[in-house]
C-alpha positions as CSV (number, residue, x, y, z in Angstrom):
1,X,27.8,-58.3,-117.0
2,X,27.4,-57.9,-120.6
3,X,27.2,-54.5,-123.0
4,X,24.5,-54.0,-125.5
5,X,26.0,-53.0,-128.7
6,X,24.2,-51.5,-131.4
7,X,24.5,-49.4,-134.4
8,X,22.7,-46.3,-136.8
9,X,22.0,-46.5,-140.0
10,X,24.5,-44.0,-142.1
11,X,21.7,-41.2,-142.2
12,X,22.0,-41.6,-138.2
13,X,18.0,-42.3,-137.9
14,X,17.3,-45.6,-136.8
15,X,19.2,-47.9,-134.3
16,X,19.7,-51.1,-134.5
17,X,20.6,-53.6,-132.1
18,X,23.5,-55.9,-133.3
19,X,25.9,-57.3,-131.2
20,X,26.3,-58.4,-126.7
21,X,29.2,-58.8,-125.1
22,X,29.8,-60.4,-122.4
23,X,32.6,-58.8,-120.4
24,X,35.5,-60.0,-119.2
25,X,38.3,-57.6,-118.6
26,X,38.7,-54.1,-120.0
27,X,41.1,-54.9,-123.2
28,X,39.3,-57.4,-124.2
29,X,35.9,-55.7,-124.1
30,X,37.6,-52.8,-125.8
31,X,39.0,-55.2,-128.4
32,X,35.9,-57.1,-129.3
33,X,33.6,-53.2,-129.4
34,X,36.7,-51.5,-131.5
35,X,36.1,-54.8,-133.7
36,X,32.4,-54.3,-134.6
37,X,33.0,-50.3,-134.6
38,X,35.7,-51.2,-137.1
39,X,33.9,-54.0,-138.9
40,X,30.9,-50.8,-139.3
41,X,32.5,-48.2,-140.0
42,X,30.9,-46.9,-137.0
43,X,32.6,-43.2,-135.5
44,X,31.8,-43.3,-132.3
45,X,30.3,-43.9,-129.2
46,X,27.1,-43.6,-126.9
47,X,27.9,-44.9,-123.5
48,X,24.4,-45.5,-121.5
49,X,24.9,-44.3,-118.1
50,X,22.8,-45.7,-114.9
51,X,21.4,-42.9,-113.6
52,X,19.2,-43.1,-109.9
53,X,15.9,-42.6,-110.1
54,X,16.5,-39.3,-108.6
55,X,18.4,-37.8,-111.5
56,X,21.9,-38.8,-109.0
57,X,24.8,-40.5,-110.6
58,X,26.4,-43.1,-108.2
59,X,29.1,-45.8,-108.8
60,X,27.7,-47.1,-111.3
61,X,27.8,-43.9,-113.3
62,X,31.0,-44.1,-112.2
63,X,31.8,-47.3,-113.7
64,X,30.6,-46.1,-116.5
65,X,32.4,-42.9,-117.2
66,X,35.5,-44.5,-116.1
67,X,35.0,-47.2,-118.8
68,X,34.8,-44.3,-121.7
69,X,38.2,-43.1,-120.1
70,X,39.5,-45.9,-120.4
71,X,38.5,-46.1,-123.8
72,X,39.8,-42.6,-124.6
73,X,43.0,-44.0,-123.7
74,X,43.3,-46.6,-126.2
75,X,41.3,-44.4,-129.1
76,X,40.5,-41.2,-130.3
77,X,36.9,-41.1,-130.7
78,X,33.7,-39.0,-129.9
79,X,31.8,-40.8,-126.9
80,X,28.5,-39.3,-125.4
81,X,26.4,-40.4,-122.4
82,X,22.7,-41.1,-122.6
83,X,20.6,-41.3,-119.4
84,X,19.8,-45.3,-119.5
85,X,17.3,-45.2,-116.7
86,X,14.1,-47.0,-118.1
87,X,15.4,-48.5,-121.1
88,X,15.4,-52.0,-120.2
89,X,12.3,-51.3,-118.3
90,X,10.7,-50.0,-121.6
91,X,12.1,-52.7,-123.6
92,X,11.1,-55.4,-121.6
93,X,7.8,-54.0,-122.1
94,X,7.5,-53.7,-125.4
95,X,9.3,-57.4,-125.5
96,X,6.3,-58.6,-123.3
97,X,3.5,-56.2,-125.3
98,X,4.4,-56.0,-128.6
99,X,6.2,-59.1,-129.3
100,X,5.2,-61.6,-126.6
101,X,8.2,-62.8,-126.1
102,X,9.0,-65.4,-123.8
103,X,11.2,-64.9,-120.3
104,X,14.1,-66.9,-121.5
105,X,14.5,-65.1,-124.6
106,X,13.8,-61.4,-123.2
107,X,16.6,-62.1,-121.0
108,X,18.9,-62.8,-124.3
109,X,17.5,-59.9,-125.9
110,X,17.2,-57.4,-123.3
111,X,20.5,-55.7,-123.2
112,X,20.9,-55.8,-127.1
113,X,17.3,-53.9,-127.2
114,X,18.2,-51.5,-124.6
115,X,21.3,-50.5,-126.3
116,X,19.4,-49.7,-129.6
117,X,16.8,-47.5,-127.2
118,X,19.8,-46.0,-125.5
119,X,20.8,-44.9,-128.9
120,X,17.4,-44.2,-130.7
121,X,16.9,-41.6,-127.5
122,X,20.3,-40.0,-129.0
123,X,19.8,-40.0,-132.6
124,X,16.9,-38.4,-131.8
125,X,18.1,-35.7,-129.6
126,X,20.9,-35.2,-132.0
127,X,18.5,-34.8,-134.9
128,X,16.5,-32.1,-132.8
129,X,19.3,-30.2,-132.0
130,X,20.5,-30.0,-135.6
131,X,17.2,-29.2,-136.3
């Protein structure tokens, strides 16, 4: 298992994919994402949650709220959730359309690229809601 990190620009406009981790156990995950939220200035964070296909949230959800609990626990911080379902479908798309990039290397970039689309979906919800 691995986490896509990525980051905004200051203006909070584009994302930008920067960073996987693979995972290991929960500290050290935490350790190495507080490091690159600390080494960017970054403020908080969007956690992508799995959704079904049927709008249902199952253990994987789960998983996933649990993890920015656990998160919580260690650091004060704004975290939202972001409906994941399609991003790495969408990505591996535009990997294979736009870009034609090769298997072995969508399978590096995949979960890096989804995090950015995870965000970008965000940024740009945030930015209508401001208006």
């Amino acid at each position: 298992m691995t986490i896509g990190v990525a980051v905004s620009d200051v203006g909070r406009t584009v994302a930008t994919p920067i960073e996987l981790i693979r995972r290991t156990k929960f500290t050290d995950d935490a350790k190495a994402l507080f490091a690159l939220m600390d080494s960017r200035g970054a403020a908080g964070v969007v956690i992508g949650l799995p959704v079904n296909m049927d709008g249902t949230e199952g253990s994987r959800c789960q998983s996933a709220r649990a993890f920015g609990r656990n998160l919580l626990r260690l650091r004060e911080l704004p975290i939202a959730y972001w409906d994941e379902r399609m991003s790495s479908m969408a990505v591996n798309r535009m990997l294979i359309n736009e870009a034609d990039v090769s298997r072995t290397r969508r399978a590096e970039l995949v979960d890096k690229a989804a995090a950015a689309w995870i965000l970008q979906g965000a940024l740009d919800r945030l930015r209508s809601a401001l208006g």
